[in-house]
N, C-alpha and C positions, 0 to 999 in steps of 0.2 A: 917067547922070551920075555922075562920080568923086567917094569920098566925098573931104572937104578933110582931108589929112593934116597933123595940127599937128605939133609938133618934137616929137622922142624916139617918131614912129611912124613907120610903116611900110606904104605897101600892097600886100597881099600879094594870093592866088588865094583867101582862105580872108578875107580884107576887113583893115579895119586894123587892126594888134597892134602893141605895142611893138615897138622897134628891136632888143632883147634876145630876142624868142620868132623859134622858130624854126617852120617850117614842116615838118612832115614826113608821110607817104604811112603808113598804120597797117604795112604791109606790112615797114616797113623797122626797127621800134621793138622787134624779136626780139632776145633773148641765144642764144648758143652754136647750137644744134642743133635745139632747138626752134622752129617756127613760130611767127610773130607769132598769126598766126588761123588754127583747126585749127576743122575742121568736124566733128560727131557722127562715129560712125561709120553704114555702110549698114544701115537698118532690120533688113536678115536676120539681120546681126550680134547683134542685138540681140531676142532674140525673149521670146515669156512660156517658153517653155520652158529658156530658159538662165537664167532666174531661178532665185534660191535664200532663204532663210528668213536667213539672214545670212552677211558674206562682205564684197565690195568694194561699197560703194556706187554707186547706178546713180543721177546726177542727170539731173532732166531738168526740164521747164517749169515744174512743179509749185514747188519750191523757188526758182525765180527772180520767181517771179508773187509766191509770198506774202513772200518775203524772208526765207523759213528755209529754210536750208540741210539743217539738221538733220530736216524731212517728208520723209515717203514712208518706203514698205519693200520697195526695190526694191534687190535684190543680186546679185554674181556670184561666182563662185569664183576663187582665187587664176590658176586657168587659163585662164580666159575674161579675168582683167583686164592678163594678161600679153599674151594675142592683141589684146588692145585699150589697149592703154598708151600708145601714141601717142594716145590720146583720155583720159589720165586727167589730174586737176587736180590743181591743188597752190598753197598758201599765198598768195594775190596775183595769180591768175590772175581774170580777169573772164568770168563768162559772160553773155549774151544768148539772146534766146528768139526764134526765126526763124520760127515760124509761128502764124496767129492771132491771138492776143497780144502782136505782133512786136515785139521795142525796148525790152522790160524787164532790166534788167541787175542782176547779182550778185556782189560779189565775196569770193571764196571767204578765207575767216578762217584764223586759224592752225592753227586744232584741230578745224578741218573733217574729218572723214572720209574717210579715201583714196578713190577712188572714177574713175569714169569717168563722160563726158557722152551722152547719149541723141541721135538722128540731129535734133533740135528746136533742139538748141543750138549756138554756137560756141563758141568759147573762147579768150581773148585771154590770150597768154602774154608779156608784155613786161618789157624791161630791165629791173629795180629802181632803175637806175643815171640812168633818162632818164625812167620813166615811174613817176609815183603812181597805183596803180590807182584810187584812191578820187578823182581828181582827173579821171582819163577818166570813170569814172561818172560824175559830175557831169556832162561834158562833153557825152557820148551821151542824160543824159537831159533837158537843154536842150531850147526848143520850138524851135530852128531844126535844130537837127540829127533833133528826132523827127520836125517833118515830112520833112525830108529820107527819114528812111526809110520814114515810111509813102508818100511817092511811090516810094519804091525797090519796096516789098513788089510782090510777083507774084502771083495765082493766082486773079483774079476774087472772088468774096465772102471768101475765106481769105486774109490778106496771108500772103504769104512772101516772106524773105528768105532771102542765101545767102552763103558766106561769096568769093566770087567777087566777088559788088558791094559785099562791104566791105572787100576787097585794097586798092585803088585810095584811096579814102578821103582825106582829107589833114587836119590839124587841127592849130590854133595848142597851141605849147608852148610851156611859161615853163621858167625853169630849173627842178630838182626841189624849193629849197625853198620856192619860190613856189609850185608845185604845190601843198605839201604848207599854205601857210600858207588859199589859198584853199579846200582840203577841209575844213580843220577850222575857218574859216570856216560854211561851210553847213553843215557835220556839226551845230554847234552851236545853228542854225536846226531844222533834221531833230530835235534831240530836244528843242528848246520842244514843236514840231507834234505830235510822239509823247507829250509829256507832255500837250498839251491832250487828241489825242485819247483816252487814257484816263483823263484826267478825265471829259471828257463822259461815257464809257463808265460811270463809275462814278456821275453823277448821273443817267443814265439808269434804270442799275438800282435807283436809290435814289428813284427819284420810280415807278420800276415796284413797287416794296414797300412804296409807300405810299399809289401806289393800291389795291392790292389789301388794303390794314388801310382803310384810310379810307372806299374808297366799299364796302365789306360792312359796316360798324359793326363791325370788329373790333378794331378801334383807334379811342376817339373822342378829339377834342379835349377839352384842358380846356374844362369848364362844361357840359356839354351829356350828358344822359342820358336815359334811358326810350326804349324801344320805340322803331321804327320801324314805320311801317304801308305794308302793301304792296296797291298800287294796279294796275288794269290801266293801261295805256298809256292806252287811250283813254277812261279816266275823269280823266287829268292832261292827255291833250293833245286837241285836236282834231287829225285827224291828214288830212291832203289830200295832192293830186297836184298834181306843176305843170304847168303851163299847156301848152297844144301851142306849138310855134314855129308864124308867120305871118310870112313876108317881108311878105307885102303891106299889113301895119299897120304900114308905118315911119314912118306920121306923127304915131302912139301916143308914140313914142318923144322924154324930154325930156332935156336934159343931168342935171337932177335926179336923175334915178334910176336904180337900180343891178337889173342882170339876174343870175339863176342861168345860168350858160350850160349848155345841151342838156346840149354832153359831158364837162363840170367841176363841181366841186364851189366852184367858186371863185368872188369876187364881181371883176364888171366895174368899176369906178369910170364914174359920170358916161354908162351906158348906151351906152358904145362898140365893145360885143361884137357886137350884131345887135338885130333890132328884135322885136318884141312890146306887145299890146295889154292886159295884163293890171293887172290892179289890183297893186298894193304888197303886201305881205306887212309885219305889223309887224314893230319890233325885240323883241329878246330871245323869239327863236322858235328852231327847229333845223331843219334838213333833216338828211334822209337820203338817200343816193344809194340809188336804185332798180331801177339797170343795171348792168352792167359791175361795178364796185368795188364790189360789195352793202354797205349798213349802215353807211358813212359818215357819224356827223353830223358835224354844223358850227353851234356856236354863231351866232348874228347878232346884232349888235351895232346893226346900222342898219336904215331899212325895203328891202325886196331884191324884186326879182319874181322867182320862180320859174319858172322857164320847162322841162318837161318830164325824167324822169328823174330827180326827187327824190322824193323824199315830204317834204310844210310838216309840223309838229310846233308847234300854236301852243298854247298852257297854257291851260287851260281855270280852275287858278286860281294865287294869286302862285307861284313857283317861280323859284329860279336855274336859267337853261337850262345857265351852264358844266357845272354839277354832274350835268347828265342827259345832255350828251354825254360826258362822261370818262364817263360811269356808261356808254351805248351801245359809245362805242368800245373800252370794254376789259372788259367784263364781261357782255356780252350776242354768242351767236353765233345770229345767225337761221337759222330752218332755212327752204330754198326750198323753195314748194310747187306751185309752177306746174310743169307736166312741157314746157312748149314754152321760151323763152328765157328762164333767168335773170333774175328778179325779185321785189322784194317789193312789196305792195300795200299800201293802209288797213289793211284787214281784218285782213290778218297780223299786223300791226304792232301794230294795237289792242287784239288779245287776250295781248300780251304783261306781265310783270310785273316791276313797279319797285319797289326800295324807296323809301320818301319822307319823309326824317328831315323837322324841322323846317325852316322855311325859313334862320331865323338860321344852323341847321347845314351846312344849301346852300351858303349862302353866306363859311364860314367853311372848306369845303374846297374850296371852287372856287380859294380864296384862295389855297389852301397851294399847288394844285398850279397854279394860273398863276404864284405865285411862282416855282414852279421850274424851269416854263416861261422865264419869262423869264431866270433864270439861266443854263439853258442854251443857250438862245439868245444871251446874251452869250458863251457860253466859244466857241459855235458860228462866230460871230462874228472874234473873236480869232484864234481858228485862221487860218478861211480869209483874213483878213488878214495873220497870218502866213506862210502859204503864197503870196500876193501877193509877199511884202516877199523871198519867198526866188528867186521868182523875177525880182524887179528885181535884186537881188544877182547873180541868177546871168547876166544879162545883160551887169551890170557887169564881175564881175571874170572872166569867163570869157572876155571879148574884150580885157580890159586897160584899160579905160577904165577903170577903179578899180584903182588899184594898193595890194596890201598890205604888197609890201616894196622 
């Protein structure tokens, strides 16, 4: 069914665009001499032996994947980059990565380093005149154009692409300062996302240095001093296994109650994982994973059944459980003693040793670092709504249904 074309559109091969964009084949978007899309050169071309320690830069995946141009230390010699120059970039060219990792795209900056592309890449050399490089990116990294290419990629479990089935190509164009108005549109989304995520990054490390003061008593809170006393594990918790699964006690099973599942550390709501006949587990206990993800706890806030592959950790007297899992997961590395499948048991578990400030104190850094929990979980938050909001944008003015000039 034909989309309904309102007034001042158009429908084209490529769906509706304004009356003013044009349609055109990547193929045909070349200046002078140079190819629109130039493929790597042949692997031979290119080997570890015609590397050199410095020289012409040799880009390749590596610098497209992380978005610095500037990694790697891979070179050629003035002579090799002359036999290969029909492969070399320059200021406004866009590359992509064709194998693997296929559809991540670069575009190369002013004061990029002379250099050439490795047989992994293309590289798109278009008009200045008709094409914003920063406005194709955009364009290629769009979810309809990236599946497009992961249905294009070839090669059974390795996608590859080639620059053959991106000749052909066709893709809606505004005029260039419409390009340029919606690049720097999302450009300007791209470093909210970039400022969040190195914020997170940086309360991460700041809630990581304050684990490591807080739960050794190297740093206390104001009010709280004297010794702490170190306990074995199983003189603070009683320490159990969970339950075997039973299919055939699914009549055990009440909407009330909540399951450890087998192969997660995680809680079902309202026992809708699988069935089991075990008794409840109280709240403010901890499991530990006991398979697979060795030494995982997990605080419990509610009553939970345990169903096989944890170890239950239930306090033998008062104690904040937050304060004993941050104390597990970041300061305690168990060592495996079983020689057949990875895991830990009661036993092991039990002879282990805790520090155990006061409980007031428990519960005064449980405090600090849920707080910061929760902070980051908002900036965490943030983000990826931001990343939402950028790709409704990019739905929008990338097809013209939002116009910005």
């Amino acid at each position: 069914m034909n989309e309904k074309v309102k007034p001042g559109y158009k429908q084209t091969e490529v769906g509706v665009i304004p009356e003013a964009w044009e349609v055109c084949r990547l193929d045909s978007l070349g200046a002078g001499a140079a190819p629109a899309i130039k493929a790597g050169p042949f692997g031979s071309s290119l080997t570890k032996d015609t590397y050199i320690r410095s020289g012409y830069k040799v880009y390749g995946q590596e610098q497209v994947i992380r978005g610095d141009y500037l990694f790697g230390d891979y070179y050629i010699s003035p002579r090799k980059y002359r036999e290969l120059e029909s492969c070399a970039v320059s200021p406004g060219d866009v590359l992509l990565t064709l194998v693997g990792t296929a559809g991540k795209l670069l575009v190369v900056p002013n004061d990029a380093p002379s250099g050439v592309i490795n047989p992994r890449l293309v590289r798109f050399s278009f008009d200045k005149k008709r094409v914003c490089p920063h406005y194709f990116k955009d364009l290629f990294e769009a979810g309809q154009m990236q599946s497009f290419l992961a249905r294009s990629a070839q090669g059974g479990t390795m996608g590859v692409l080639n620059a053959g089935m991106l000749r052909p190509i066709s893709i809606a164009l505004p005029l260039l300062p419409e390009q340029r108005a919606i690049a720097g549109a999302l450009s300007d989304v791209d470093a909210l996302i970039s400022a969040l995520d190195q914020l997170i990054t940086k309360k991460r490390n700041l809630k990581q240095a304050a684990m490591q003061q807080l739960l050794t008593g190297q740093t206390r809170l104001p009010g709280f001093h004297g010794e702490w006393e170190l306990k074995l594990f199983g003189a603070v918790f009683n320490v159990t296994a969970g339950g075997d699964f039973n299919p055939s006690h699914s009549s055990s099973i009440h909407n009330e109650k909540y399951c450890c599942p087998i192969y997660s550390n995680a809680i079902t709501e309202k026992g809708l994982y699988g069935f089991c006949s075990y008794s409840d587990n109280d709240a403010d206990s901890i499991t530990v994973t006991a398979r697979g993800t060795l030494g995982v706890a997990n605080y419990r806030d509610h009553k939970y059944t345990a169903i096989g592959r944890v170890l239950v950790l239930e306090p033998k007297e008062p104690v904040d459980g937050r304060f004993f899992s941050e104390f597990i997961n970041n300061r305690i590395d168990f060592v495996i003693e079983s020689t057949g499948v990875p895991q830990l048991t009661s036993p092991q578990i039990s002879k282990y040793t805790l520090p155990v400030p006061s409980l007031p104190e428990q519960t005064a850094i449980a405090k600090v670092l849920s707080d910061m929990d929760v902070e980051l979980s908002s900036l965490e938050s943030r983000r990826d709504k931001t990343r939402a909001l950028k790709q409704g944008m990019m739905q929008e003015l990338l097809t013209g249904r939002t116009r910005l000039i």
